[in-house]
N, C-alpha and C positions, 0 to 999 in steps of 0.2 A: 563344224558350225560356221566357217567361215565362209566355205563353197554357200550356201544358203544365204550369206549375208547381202539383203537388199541393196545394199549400198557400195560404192568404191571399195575395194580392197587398201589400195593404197591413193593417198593421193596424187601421184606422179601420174595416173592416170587418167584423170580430171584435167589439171592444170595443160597437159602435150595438145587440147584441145581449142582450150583458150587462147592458149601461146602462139598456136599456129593462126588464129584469125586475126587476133590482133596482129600479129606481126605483117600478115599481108594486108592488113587496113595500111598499116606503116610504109612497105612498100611501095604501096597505089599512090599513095599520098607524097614520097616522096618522087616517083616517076612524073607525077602529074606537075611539082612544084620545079621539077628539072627542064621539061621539057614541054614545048607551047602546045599541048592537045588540047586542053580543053575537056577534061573530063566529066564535066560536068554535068556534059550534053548527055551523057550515057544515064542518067539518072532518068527519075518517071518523071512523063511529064501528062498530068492529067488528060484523060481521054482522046491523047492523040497516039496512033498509032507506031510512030515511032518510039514516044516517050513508055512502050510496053516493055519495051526492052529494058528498062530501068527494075523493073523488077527484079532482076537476077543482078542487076548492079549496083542500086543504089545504097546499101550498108558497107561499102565499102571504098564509097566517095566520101570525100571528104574539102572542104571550101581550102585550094592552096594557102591562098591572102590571109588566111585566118587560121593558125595554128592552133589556138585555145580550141577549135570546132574539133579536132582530133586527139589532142588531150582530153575534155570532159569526157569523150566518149570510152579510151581506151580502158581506162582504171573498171570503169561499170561490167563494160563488155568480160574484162578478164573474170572479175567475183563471180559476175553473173554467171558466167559461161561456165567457172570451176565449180562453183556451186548445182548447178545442173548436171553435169557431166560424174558429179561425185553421189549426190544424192537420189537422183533418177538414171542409172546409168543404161537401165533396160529400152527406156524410150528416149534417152536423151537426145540422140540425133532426128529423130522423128520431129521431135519437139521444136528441135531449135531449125532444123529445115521446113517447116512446117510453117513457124515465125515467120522467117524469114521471107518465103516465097507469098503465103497471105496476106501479110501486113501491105507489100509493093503493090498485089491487084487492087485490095483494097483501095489504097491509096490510089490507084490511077482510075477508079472505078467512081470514087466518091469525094473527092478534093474536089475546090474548085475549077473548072479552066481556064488554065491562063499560061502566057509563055515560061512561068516560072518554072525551074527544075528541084523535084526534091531529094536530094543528099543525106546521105549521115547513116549511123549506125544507132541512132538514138530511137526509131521507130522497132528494132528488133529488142530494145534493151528494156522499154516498156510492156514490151511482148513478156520478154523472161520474168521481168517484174512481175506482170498479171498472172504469169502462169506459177512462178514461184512460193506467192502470198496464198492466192486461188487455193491450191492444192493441196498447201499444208494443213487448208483451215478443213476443206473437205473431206479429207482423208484423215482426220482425226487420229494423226501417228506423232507423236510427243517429237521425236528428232527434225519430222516435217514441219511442224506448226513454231519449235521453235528458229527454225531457216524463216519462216515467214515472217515472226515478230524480227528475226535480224534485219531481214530485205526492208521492211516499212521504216525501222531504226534509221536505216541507210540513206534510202532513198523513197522515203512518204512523200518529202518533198516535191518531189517528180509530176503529183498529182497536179500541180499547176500548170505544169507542161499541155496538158490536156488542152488547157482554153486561149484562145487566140488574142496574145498578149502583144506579143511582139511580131512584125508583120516579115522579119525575116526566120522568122523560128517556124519550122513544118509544123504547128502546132497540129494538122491533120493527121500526118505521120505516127507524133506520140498517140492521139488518142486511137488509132485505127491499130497500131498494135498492143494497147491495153487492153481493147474489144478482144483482138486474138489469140493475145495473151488468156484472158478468164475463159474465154472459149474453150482454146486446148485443153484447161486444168481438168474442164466437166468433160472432154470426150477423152481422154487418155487416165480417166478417173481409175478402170478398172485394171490399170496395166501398171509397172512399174512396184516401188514397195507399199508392200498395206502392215496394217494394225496388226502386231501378231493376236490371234482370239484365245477367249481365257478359256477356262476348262469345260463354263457350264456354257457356252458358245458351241464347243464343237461336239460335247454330247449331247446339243439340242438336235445339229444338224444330224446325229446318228440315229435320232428318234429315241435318245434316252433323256426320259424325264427326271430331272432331279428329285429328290425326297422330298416333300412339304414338311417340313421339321416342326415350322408354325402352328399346322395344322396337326400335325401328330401331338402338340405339344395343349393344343386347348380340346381336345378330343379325350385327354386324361385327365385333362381337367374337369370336364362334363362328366365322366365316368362316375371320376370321382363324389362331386358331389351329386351325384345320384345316386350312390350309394350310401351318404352320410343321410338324404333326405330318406330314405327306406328304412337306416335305421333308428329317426328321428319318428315312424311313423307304427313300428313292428308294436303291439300292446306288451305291457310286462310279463302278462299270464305265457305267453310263447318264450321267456324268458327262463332260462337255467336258472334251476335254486342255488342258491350261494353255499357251498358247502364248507364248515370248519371242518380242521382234521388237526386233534391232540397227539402229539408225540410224548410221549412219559420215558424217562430215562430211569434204567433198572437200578442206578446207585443210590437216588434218593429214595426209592422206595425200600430200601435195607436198612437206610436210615432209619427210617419212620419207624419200621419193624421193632427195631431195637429199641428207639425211646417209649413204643407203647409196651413191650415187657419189660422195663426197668418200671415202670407207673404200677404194672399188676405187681410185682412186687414187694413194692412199698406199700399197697393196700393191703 
């Protein structure tokens, strides 16, 4: 039963996945805070052709000067990731490299342009979110659906991220990996764990038809009173004579015998 089981085996196998991006988020962030590169630059920079290269790098940039920029992101990224990695482990890397590399074209494809560069691990994190909630609700599997109600619990909030609040916030970033985030749930719909199906599910797909029990059951009932109406309708003359039948027991007739020759002879 276990070899069949949709999902992580153990968790230790989920979390080595997490651990390992976040920890090289942590890395990058600290090489870049040590040393004067300029990481920055490696991020997308809308429709210009250097800034394509941020594609492959920009979730794991992170702003030096601004530590809190790599903390918000870390905590999301580890759930999110071990949550994925445990629950869909068939397509999980598909999934999250899929995020990943969509959300950055997107973004350099449909941001505005301008010299800004966009950063952060927060456009793949919306991703997982779309696709985590997305999927649970689609795939209509009780342990899915409720990962979804956890992920909204979590982080519903997030949904503001979407709209251009704050003018140093990618606010493009999160909603373009929301977009690919829902996207992925509906193309990778068919793959990963499904619904196990109940009994009268898979003897439909074998061309066996269940009993109408329903129908068997008002079918004798019609019988029935069709037959109650026929004989509601048959005349009496078609009707059996009633017959008594006297049973006489041979003691009391010795009786009798006796009291009528004791009479004859008093007369």
């Amino acid at each position: 039963m276990q070899q069949n089981s949709p999902f992580e085996l153990t968790l230790k196998n989920a979390v080595i996945p997490a651990f390992i991006i976040v920890g090289l988020m942590w890395l990058i962030y600290i090489i870049d805070y040590i040393l004067p590169i300029n990481l920055y630059e490696w991020g997308v920079q809308a429709q210009t052709w250097k800034g394509l290269r941020g594609v492959l790098f920009m979730p794991l940039i992170h702003a030096p000067e601004n530590i809190k920029h790599i903390f918000n992101n870390s905590l999301p990224t580890f759930l999110l990731l071990t949550a994925l990695f445990y629950s869909y482990k068939e397509v999980a890397w598909k999934v999250f490299v899929s995020a990943w590399v969509l959300t950055g074209v997107f973004v350099w494809i449909f941001a505005i342009s301008s010299s800004g560069y966009h950063i952060g691990m927060s456009g793949v994190i919306y991703a997982l979110v779309g696709f985590l909630f997305t999927s649970g609700v689609i795939r209509r599997f009780f342990p899915l659906q409720a990962l979804s109600l956890f992920v909204v619990f979590l982080y519903g909030s997030l949904i503001w991220g979407i709209f251009p609040m704050d003018p140093q916030v990618s606010w493009q970033g999160h909603f373009m990996g929301l977009i690919v985030g829902i996207w992925l749930a509906f193309y990778f719909r068919t793959e990963g764990p499904k619904r196990p199906k109940f009994q009268y599910e898979i003897e439909r797909e074998m061309g066996i038809e269940p009993p109408d029990l329903e129908g068997i059951y008002l079918e004798r009932l019609r019988q029935l009173e069709e037959k109650e109406k026929e004989n509601e309708l048959t005349p009496e003359t078609n009707q059996k004579p009633i017959q008594i039948v006297y049973h006489i027991r041979k003691e009391e007739s010795k009786t009798n015998s006796k009291i009528r020759s004791n009479t004859d002879e008093i007369k």
